[in-house]
N, C-alpha and C positions, 0 to 999 in steps of 0.2 A: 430393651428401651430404644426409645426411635433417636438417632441422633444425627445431628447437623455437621456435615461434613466442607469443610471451608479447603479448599485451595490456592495454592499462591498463581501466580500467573504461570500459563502453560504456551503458550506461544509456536501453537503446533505441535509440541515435544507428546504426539501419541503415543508411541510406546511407554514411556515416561508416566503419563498418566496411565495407562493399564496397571500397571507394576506397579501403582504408588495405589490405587486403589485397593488391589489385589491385597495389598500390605494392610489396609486398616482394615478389610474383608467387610467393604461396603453391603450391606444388604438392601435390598430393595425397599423397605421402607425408610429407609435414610436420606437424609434430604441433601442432595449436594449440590453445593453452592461454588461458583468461581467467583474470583474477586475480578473478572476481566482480562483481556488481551489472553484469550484464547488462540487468535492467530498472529501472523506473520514471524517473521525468523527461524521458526521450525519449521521440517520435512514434512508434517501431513495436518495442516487446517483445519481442511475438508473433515477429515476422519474426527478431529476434535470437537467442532462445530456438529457432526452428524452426531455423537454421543450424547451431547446438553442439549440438543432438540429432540431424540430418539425416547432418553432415557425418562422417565416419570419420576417427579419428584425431583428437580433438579432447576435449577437457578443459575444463569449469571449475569451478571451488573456489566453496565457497558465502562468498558477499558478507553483511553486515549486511541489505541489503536484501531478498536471496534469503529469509533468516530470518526476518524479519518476516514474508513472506508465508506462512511455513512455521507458521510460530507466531499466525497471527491475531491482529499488531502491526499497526493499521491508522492511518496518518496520511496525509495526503493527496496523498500520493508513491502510495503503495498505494489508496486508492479511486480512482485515475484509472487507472492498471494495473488493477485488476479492470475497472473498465469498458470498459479498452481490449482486454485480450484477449476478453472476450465469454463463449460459451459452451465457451471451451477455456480458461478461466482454473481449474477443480478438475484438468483435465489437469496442465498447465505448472505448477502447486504442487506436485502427486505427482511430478514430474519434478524440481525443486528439491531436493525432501528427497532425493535419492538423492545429491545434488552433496557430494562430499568437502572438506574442512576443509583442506586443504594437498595439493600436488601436489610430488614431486621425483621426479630421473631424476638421470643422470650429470652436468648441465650447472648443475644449476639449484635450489632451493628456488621454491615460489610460493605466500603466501599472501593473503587478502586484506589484510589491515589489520597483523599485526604478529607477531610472537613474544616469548615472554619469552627473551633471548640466555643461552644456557647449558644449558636443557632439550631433549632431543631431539623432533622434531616429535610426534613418539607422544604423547609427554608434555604436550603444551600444554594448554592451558586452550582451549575450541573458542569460549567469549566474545573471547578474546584474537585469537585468529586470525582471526576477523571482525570485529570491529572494533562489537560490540555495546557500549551505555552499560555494561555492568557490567564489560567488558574494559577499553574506556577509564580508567575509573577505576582499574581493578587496575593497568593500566601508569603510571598518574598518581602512583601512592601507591608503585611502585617505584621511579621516574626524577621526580621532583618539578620536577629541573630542565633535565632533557636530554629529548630521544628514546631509545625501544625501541634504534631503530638506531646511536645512537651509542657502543651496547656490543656492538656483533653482531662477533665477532671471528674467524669460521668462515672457512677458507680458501672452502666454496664459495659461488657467487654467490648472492642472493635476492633475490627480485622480489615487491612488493606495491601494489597500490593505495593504497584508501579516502579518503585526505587528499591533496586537491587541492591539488599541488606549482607552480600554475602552467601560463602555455604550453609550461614547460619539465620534464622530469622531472629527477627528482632524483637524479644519480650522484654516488657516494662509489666510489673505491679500486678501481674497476671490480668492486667486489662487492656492491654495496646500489645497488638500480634502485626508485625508487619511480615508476612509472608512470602516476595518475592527473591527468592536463593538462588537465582541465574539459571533456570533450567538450558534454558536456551545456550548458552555460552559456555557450556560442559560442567555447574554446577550441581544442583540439587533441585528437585522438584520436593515442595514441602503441601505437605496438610497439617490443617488444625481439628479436631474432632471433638465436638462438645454435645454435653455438658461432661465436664473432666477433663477440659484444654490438655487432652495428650495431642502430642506432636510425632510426625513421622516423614520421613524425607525416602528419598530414593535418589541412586547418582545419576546426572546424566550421561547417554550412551556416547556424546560427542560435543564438542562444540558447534553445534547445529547452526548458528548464523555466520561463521565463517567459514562454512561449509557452502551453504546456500548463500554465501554473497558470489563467493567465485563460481560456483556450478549455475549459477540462474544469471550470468550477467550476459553470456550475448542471446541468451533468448530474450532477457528483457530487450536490448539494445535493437532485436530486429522487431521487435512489438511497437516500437514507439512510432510515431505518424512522420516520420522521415520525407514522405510525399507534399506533404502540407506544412512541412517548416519553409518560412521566407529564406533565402541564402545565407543571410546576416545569423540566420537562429542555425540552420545546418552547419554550417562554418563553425561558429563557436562548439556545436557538441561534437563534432572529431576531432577541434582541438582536444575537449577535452578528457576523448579517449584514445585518442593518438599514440598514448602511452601506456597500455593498458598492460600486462606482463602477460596475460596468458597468449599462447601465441593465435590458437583461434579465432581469436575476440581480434588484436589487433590485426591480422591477415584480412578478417569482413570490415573493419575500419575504414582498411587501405581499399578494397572493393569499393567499399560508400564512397570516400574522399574523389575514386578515378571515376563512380559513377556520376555522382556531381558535376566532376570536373566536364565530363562528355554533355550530361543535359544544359552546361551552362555555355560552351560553345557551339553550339550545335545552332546560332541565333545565324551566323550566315545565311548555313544552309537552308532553315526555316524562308528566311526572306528570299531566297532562292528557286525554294517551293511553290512559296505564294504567288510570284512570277508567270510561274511555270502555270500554274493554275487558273490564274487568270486568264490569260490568256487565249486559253484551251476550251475553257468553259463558253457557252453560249449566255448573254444577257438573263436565260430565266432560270438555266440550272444555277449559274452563279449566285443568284437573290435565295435561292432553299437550300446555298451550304452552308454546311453551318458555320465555318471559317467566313462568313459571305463581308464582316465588316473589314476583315483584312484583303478579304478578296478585293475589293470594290477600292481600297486605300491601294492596293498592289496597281489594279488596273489605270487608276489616275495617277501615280506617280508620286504617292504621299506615304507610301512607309519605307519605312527605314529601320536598322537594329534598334535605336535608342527607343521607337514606337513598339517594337517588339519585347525587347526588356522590361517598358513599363508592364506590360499587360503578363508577362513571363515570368513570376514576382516568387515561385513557388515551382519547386519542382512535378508537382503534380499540373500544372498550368500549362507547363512547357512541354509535358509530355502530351495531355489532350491536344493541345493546338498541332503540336507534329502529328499525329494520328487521323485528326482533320484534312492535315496536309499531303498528307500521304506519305512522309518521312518516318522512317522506323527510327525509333531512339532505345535503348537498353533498358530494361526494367531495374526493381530495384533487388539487390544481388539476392540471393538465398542463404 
């Protein structure tokens, strides 16, 4: 008999889902389905995401998570996922947006996070069904003091993630499966397998997202566009990793803070350059430098640091304009 194989949320946790498959002894005509958030927090996405597109007969509904990457919501669940899929991370997002909002068949409803009980799935709200902040609140301001689920009164079954129920998932009345057992955080990866709602979990091999918080943080930290923050914005993020425990992480801090600290004095010299420049240059090389507006400010006697600072707003600004100048300034560290 062909059966519908539900999943709770896997969150990169591959091996985890090989072994929990292995466990119900999927067969290829079985239809397997995630309830969502296949990646981020876990060690391999990539390898997660390659199997529900790979695999025939298989399904899954867009998670909160999925969305964010869909929408360039980027926290740092998602800058560790871009770095980890690489250069098939623009692929694996255009493959997300195609991921549907709710799954049902003869057996089953599945969505990621929740429904409002009473509306047919058509009708939902697609915040609500994944389990984004503006859905959360929508079900919060309807059920103030229950759960979504403790008004779902449909003879057929439903199956949802998002809210970690524990090592154990969550059954009511054998018609409300909430599936998500914390794989990610060194619980349990669970499935549901119908018709005959058996249940089957697997342990997790680690706590896999405080794992990848501390192993993925200064590569995220060197990924970010440090060149193109204004001072005001670079300033505030080495405060606010100035503190950071691991020692590599805050050692390239101290690197950024001194690199900073060089491109932001470096405004003498700069006007020192332009000087020097102008002066040197001939009236027609001067007009095709491409520095030529400071040039031409340098030669009349009208710039100054504070003229230089406006225009040097950005560490990437102040490094072009030196490079025009012929002043060498320090990259940004490694």
């Amino acid at each position: 008999m062909r059966r519908t194989v539900i999943i709770g949320d896997i969150h990169g946790c591959f091996d985890e889902l090989l072994e929990l498959l292995e466990k119900v002894d999927l067969h290829p005509d079985d239809l397997l389905v995630s309830v969502g958030d296949l990646v981020d927090r876990g060690p391999a996405p990539g390898e997660v995401i390659g199997l529900f597109r790979e695999r025939p007969n298989s399904v899954a509904v867009m998670g909160n998570h999925e969305r964010k990457h869909v929408r360039g919501i980027f926290s740092y669940a998602q800058e560790i996922t871009r770095l980890q899929l690489g250069d098939g991370y623009a692929e694996a997002v255009d493959w997300m947006r195609t991921l549907p909002y709710y799954f049902e068949n003869d057996h089953v409803r599945v969505v990621h996070a929740a429904i409002q009980p009473g509306l047919p799935l058509a009708d939902q709200r697609e915040a609500v069904l994944c389990g984004s902040t503006s859905g959360e609140r929508e079900l919060a301001t309807l059920f103030p003091d229950s759960h979504w689920h403790d008004h779902y009164q449909d003879p057929k079954p439903i199956v949802f993630g998002h809210h970690v129920t524990g090592r154990e998932p969550l059954i009511r009345d054998g018609r409300i499966f909430g599936l998500d057992t914390g794989a990610c955080h060194g619980w349990n990866l669970t499935a549901l397998c119908l018709p005959g709602s058996t249940l089957h979990s697997v342990q997790a091999r680690a706590d896999h997202w405080s794992l990848a918080k501390r192993a993925w943080q200064l590569p995220v930290l060197k990924s970010k566009p440090w060149p193109d923050y204004t001072w005001p914005e670079l300033r505030r993020s080495i405060e606010r990793f100035a503190s950071a425990p691991d020692p590599a992480t805050h050692r390239w801090v101290e690197a950024l803070e001194e690199w900073a600290a060089t491109l932001q004095s470096s405004l003498p010299a700069l006007l020192h350059a332009a000087h020097r420049l102008a002066g040197d240059l001939d009236p027609a090389d001067l007009a095709r430098h491409p520095a030529a507006k400071f040039l031409f400010q340098a030669r009349d006697g009208r710039l100054d640091e504070a003229g230089l600072a406006r225009h040097c707003l950005t560490p990437r600004r102040t490094s072009d304009l030196a490079a025009h100048l012929g002043h060498a300034l320090p990259g940004l560290p490694d």
